[in-house]
N, CA, C and O atoms as CSV, one atom per row, in Angstrom:
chain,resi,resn,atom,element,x,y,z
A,1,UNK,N,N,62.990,62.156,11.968
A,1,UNK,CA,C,63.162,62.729,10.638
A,1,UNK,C,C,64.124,63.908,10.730
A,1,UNK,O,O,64.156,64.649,11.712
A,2,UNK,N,N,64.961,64.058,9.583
A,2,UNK,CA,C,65.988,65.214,9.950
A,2,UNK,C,C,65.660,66.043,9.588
A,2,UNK,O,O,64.521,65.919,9.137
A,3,UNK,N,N,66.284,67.519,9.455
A,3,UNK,CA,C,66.073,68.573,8.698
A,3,UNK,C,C,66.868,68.739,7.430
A,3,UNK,O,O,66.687,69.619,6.589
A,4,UNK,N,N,67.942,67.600,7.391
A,4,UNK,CA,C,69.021,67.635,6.889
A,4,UNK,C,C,68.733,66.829,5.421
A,4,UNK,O,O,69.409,65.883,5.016
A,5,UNK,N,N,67.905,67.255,4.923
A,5,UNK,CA,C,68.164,65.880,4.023
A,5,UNK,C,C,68.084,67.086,2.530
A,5,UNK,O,O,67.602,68.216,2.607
A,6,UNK,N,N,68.805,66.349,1.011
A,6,UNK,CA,C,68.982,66.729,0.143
A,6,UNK,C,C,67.544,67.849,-0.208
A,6,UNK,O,O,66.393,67.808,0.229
A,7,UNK,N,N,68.381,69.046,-1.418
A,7,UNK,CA,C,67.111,69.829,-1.814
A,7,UNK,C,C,68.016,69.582,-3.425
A,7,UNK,O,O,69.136,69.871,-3.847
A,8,UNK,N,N,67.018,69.014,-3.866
A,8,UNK,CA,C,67.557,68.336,-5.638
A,8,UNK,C,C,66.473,69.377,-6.675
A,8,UNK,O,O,65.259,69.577,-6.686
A,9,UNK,N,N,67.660,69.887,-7.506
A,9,UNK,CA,C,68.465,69.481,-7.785
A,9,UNK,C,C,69.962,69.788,-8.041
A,9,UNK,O,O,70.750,69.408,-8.906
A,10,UNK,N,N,70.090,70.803,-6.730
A,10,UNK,CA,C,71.240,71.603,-6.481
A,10,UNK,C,C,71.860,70.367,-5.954
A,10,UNK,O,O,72.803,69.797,-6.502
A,11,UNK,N,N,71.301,69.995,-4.900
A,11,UNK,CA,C,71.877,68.888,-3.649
A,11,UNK,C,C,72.473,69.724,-2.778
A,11,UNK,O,O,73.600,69.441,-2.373
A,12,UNK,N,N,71.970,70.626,-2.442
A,12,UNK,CA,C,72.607,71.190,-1.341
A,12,UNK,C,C,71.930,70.655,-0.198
A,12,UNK,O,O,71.059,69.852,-0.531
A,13,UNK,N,N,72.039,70.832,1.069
A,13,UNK,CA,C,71.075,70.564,1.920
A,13,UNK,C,C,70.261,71.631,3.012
A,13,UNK,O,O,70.609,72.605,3.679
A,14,UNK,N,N,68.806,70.773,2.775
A,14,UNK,CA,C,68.104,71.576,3.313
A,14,UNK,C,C,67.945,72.300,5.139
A,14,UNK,O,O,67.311,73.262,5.573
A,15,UNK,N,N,68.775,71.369,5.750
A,15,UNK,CA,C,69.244,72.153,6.820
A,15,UNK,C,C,70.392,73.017,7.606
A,15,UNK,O,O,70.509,73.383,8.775
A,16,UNK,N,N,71.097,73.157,6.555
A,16,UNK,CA,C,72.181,74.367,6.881
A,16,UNK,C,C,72.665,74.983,5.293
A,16,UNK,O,O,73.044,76.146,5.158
A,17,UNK,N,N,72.601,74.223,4.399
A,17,UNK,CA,C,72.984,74.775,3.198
A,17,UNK,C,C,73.868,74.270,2.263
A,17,UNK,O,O,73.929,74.447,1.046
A,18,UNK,N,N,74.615,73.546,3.099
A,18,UNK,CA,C,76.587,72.669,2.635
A,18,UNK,C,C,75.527,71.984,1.848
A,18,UNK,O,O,74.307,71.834,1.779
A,19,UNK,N,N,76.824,71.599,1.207
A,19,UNK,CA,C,77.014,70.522,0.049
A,19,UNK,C,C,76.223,69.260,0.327
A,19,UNK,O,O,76.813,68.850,1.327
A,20,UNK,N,N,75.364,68.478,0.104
A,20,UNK,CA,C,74.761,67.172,0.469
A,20,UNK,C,C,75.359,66.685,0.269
A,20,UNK,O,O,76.225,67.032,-0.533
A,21,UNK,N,N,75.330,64.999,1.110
A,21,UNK,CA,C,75.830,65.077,2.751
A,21,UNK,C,C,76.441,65.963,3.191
A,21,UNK,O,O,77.613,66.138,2.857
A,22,UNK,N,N,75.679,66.927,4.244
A,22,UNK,CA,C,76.635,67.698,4.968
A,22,UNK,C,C,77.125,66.744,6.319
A,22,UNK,O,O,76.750,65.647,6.733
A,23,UNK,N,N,78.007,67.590,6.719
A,23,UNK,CA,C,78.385,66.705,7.851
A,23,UNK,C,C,77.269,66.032,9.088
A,23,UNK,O,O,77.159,64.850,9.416
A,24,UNK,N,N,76.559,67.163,9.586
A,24,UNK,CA,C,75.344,66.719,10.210
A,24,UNK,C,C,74.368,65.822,9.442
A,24,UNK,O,O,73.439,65.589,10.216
A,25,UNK,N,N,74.215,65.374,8.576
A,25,UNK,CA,C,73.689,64.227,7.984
A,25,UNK,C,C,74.544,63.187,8.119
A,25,UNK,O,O,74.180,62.157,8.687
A,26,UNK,N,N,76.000,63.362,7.522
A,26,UNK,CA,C,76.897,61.978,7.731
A,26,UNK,C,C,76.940,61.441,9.233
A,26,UNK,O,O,76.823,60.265,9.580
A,27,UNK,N,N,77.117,62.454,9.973
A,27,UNK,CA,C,76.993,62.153,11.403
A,27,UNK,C,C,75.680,60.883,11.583
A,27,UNK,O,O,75.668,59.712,11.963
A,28,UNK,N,N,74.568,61.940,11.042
A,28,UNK,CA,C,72.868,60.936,11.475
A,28,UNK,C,C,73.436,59.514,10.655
A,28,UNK,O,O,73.586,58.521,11.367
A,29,UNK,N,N,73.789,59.377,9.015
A,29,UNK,CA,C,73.853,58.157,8.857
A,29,UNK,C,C,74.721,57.301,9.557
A,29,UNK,O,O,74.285,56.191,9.865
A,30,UNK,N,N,75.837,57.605,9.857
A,30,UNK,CA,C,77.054,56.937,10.650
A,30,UNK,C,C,75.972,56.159,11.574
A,30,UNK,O,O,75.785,54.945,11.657
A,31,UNK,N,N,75.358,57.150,12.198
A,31,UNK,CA,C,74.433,56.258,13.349
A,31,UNK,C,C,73.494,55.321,12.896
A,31,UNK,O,O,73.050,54.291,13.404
A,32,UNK,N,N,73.258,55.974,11.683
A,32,UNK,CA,C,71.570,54.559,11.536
A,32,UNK,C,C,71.846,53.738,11.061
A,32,UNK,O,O,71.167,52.726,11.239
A,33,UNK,N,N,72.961,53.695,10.212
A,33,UNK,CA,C,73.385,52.655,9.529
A,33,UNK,C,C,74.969,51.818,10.404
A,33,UNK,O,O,75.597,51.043,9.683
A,34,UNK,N,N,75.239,51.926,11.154
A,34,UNK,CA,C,75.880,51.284,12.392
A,34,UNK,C,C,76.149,50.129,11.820
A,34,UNK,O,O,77.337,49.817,11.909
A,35,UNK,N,N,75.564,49.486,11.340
A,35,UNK,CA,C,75.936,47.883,11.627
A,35,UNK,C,C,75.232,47.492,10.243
A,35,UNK,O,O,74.719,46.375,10.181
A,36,UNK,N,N,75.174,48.315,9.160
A,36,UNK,CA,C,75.238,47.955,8.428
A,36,UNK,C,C,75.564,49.093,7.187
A,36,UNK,O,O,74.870,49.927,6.605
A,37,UNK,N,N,77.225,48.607,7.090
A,37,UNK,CA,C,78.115,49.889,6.315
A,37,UNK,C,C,77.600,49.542,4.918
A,37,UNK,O,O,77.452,50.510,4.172
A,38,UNK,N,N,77.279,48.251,4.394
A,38,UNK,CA,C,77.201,47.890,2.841
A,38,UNK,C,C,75.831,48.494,2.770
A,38,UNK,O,O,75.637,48.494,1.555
A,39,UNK,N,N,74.866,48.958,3.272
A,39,UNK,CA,C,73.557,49.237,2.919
A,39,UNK,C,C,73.759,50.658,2.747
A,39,UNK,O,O,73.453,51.357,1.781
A,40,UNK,N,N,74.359,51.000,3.906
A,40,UNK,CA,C,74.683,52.563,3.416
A,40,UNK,C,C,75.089,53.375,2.187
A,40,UNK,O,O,74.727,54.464,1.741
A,41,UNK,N,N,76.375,52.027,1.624
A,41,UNK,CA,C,76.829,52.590,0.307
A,41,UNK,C,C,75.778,52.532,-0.420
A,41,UNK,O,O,75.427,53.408,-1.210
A,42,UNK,N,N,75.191,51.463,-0.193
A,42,UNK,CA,C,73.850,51.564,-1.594
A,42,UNK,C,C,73.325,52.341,-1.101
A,42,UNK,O,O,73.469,53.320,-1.832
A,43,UNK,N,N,72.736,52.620,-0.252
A,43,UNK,CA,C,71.846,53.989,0.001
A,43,UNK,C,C,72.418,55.377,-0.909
A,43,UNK,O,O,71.769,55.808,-1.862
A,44,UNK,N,N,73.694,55.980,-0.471
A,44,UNK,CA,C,74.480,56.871,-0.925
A,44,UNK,C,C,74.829,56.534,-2.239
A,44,UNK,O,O,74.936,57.419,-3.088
A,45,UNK,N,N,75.039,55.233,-2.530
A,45,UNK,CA,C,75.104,55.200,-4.271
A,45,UNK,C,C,74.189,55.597,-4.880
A,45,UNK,O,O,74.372,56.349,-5.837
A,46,UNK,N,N,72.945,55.201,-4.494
A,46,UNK,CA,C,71.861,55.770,-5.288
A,46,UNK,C,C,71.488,57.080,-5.453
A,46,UNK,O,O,70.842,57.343,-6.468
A,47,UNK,N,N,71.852,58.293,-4.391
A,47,UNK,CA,C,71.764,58.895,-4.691
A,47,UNK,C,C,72.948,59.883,-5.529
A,47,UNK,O,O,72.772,60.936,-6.142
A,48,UNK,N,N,74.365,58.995,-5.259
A,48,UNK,CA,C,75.298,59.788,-6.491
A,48,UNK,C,C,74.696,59.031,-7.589
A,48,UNK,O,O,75.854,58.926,-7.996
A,49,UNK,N,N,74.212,58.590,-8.201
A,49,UNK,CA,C,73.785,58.616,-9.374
A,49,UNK,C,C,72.521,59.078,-9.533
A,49,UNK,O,O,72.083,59.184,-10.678
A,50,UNK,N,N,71.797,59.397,-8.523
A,50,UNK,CA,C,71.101,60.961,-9.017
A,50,UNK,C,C,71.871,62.280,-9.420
A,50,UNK,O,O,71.897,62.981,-10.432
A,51,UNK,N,N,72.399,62.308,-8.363
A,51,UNK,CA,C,73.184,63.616,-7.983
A,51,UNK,C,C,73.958,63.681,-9.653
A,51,UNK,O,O,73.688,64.637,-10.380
A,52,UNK,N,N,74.480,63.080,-9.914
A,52,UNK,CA,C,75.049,62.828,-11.483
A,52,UNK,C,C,74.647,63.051,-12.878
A,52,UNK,O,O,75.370,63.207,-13.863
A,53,UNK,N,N,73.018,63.035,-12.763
A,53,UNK,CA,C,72.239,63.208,-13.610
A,53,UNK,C,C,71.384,64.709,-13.611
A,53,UNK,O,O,70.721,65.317,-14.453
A,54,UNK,N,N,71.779,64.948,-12.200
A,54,UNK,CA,C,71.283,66.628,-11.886
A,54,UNK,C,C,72.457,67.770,-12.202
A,54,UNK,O,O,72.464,68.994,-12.331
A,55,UNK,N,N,73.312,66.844,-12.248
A,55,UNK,CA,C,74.498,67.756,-12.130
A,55,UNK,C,C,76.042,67.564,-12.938
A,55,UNK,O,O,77.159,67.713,-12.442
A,56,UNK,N,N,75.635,67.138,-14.514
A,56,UNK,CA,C,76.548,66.236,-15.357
A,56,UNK,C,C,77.544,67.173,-15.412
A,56,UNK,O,O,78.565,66.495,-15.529
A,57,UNK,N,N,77.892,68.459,-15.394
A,57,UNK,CA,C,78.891,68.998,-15.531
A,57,UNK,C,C,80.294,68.961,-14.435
A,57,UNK,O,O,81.433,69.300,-14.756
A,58,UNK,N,N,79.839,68.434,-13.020
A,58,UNK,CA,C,80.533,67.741,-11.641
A,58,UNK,C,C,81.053,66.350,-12.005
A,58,UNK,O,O,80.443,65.289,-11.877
A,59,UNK,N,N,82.301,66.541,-12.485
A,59,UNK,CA,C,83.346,65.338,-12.158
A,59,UNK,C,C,82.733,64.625,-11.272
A,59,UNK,O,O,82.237,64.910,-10.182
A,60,UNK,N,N,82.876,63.077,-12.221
A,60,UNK,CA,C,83.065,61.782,-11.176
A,60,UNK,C,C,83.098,61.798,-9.742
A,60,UNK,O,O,82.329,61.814,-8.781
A,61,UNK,N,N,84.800,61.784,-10.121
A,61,UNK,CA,C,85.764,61.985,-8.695
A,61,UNK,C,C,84.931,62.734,-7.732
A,61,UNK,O,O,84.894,61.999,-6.746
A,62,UNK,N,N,84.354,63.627,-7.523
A,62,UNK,CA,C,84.155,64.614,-6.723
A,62,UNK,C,C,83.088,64.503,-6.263
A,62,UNK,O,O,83.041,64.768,-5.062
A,63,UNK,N,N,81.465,63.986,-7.080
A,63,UNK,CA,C,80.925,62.902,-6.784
A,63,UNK,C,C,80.621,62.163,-5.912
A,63,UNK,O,O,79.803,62.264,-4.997
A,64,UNK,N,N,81.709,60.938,-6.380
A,64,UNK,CA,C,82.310,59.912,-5.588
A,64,UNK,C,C,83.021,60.304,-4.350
A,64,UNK,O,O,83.048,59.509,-3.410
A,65,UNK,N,N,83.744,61.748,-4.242
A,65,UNK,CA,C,84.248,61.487,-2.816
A,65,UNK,C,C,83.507,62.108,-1.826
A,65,UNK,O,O,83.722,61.904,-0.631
A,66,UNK,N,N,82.266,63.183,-2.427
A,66,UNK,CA,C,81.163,63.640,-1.506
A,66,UNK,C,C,80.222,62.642,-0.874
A,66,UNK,O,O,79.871,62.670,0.305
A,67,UNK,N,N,79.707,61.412,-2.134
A,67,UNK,CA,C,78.602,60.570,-1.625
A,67,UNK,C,C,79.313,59.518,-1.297
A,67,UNK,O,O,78.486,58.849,-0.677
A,68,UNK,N,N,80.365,58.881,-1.298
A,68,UNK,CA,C,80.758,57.695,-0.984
A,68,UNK,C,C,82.356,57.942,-0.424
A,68,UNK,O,O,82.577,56.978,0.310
A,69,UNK,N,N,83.244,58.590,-0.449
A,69,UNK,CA,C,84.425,58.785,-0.144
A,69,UNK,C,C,84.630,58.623,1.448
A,69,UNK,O,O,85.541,57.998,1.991
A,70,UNK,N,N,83.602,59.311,2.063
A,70,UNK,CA,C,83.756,59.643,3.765
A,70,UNK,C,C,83.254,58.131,4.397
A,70,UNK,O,O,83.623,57.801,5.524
A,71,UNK,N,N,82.275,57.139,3.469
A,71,UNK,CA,C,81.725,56.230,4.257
A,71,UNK,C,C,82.739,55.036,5.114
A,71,UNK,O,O,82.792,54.548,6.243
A,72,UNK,N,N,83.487,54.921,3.794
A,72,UNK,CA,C,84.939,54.080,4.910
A,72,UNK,C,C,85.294,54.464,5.889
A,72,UNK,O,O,85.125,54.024,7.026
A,73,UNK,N,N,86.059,55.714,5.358
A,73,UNK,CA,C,86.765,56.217,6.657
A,73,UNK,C,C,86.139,55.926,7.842
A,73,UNK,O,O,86.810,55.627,8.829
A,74,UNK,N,N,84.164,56.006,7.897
A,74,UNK,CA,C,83.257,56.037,9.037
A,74,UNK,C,C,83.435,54.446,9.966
A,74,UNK,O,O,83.027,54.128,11.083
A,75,UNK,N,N,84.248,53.666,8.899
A,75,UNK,CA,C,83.983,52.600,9.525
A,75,UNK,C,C,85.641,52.010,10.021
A,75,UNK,O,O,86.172,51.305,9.163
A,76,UNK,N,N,86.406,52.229,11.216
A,76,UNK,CA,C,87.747,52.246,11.543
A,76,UNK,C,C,87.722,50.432,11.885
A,76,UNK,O,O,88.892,50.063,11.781
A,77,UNK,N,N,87.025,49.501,12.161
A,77,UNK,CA,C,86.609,48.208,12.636
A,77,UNK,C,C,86.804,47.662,11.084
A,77,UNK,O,O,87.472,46.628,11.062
A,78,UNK,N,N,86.363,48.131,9.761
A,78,UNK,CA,C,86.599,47.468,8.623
A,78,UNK,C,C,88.109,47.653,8.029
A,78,UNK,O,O,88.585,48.773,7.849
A,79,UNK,N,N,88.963,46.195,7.681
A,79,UNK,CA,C,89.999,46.045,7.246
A,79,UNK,C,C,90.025,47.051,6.065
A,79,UNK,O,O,89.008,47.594,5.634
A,80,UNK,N,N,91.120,47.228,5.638
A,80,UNK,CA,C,91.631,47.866,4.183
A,80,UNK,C,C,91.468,46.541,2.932
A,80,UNK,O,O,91.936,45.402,2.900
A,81,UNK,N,N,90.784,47.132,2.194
A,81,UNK,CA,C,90.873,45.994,0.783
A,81,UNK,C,C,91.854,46.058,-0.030
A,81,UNK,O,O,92.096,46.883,-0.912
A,82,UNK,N,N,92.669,44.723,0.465
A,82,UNK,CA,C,94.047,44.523,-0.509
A,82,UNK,C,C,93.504,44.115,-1.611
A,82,UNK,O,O,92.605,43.324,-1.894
A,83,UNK,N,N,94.559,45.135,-2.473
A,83,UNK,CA,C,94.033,45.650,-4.245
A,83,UNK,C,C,95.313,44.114,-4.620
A,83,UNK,O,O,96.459,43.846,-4.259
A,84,UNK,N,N,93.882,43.206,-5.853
A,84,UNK,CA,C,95.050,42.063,-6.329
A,84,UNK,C,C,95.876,42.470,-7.755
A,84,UNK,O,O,95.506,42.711,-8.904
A,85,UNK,N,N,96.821,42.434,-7.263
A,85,UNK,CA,C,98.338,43.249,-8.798
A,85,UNK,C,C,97.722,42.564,-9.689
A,85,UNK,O,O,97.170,41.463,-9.679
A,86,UNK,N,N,97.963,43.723,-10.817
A,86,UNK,CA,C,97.704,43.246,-11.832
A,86,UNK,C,C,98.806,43.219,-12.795
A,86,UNK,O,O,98.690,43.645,-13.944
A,87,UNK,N,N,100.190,42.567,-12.169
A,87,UNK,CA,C,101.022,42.262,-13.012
A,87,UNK,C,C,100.897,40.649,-13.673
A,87,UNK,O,O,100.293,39.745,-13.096
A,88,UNK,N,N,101.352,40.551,-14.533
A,88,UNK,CA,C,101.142,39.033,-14.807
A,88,UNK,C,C,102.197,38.405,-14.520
A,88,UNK,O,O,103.319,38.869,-14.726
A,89,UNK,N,N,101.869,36.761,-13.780
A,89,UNK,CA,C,103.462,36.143,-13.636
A,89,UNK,C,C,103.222,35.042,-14.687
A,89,UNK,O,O,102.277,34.422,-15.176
A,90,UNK,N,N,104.553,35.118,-14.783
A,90,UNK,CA,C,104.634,34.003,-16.250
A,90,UNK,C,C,104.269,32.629,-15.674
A,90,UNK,O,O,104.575,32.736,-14.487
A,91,UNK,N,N,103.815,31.486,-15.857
A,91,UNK,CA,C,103.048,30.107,-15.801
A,91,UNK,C,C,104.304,29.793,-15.760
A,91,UNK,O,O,105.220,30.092,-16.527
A,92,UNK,N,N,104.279,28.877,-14.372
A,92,UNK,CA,C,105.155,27.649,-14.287
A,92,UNK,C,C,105.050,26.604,-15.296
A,92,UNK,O,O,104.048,26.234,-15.908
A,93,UNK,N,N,106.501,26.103,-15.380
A,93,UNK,CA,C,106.571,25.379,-16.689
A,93,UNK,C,C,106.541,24.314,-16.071
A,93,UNK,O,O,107.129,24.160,-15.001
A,94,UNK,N,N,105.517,22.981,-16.927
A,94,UNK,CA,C,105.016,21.789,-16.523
A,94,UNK,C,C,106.459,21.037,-16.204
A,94,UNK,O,O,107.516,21.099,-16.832
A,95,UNK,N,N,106.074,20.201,-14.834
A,95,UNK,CA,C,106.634,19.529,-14.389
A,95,UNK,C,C,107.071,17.754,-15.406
A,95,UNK,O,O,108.074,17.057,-15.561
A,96,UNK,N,N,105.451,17.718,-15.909
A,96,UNK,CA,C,106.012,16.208,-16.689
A,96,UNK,C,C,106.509,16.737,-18.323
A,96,UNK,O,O,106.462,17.759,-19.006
A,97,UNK,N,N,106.985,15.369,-18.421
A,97,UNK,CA,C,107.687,15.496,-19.796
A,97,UNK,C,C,106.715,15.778,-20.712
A,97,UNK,O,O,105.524,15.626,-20.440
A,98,UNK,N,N,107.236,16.313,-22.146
A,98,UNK,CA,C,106.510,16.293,-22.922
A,98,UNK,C,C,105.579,15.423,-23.448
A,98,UNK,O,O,104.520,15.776,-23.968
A,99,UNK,N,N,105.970,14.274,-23.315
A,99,UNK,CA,C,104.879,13.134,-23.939
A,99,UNK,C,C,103.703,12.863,-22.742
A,99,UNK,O,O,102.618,12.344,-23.005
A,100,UNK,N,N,104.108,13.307,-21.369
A,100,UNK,CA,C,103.374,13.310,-20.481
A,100,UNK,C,C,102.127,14.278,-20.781
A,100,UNK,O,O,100.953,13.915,-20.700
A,101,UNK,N,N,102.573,15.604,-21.151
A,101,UNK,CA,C,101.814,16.662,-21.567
A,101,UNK,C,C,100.490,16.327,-22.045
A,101,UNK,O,O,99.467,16.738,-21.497
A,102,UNK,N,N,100.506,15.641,-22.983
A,102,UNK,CA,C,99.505,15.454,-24.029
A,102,UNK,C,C,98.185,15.264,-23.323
A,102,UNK,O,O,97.157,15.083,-23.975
């Protein structure tokens, strides 16, 4: 059990003071959650959307890059997620004839 874990509904933490997750917590999760990075986010999601409801006047963004921002980075073995464009390409124009079309 750590010493480190959230004091809500500041979220600071209860074993040195920083901001929840402090680093000595990210450290402990990095480890427990090892081999399984997607559980972690839900873990940490759940609590930014506490953290959100304790603290509505804290931007999103900021949020998001305290409880979930650092967890990638933790994981150097997971690829980068290629983002799909969202340009549109115009539809190839049908090959058969029109009467084919129908």
């Amino acid at each position: 059990m750590t010493t480190h874990g959230p004091v809500m509904p500041i979220w600071g933490c209860g074993g040195c003071g920083l901001p929840w997750p402090c680093p000595t917590r990210r450290r402990e999760l990095r480890a427990e959650y090892a081999d399984a990075p997607v559980s972690l986010a839900l873990y940490l999601g759940s609590y930014l959307v506490q953290a959100a409801e304790d603290m509505p006047w804290t931007p999103a963004g900021v949020l998001h890059r305290r409880f979930l921002g650092w967890v990638r980075a933790a994981d150097p073995s997971m690829p980068a997620v290629q983002q799909r464009s969202t340009a549109t390409v115009p539809a190839e124009p049908s090959r058969a004839g029109p009467e084919q079309a129908r």
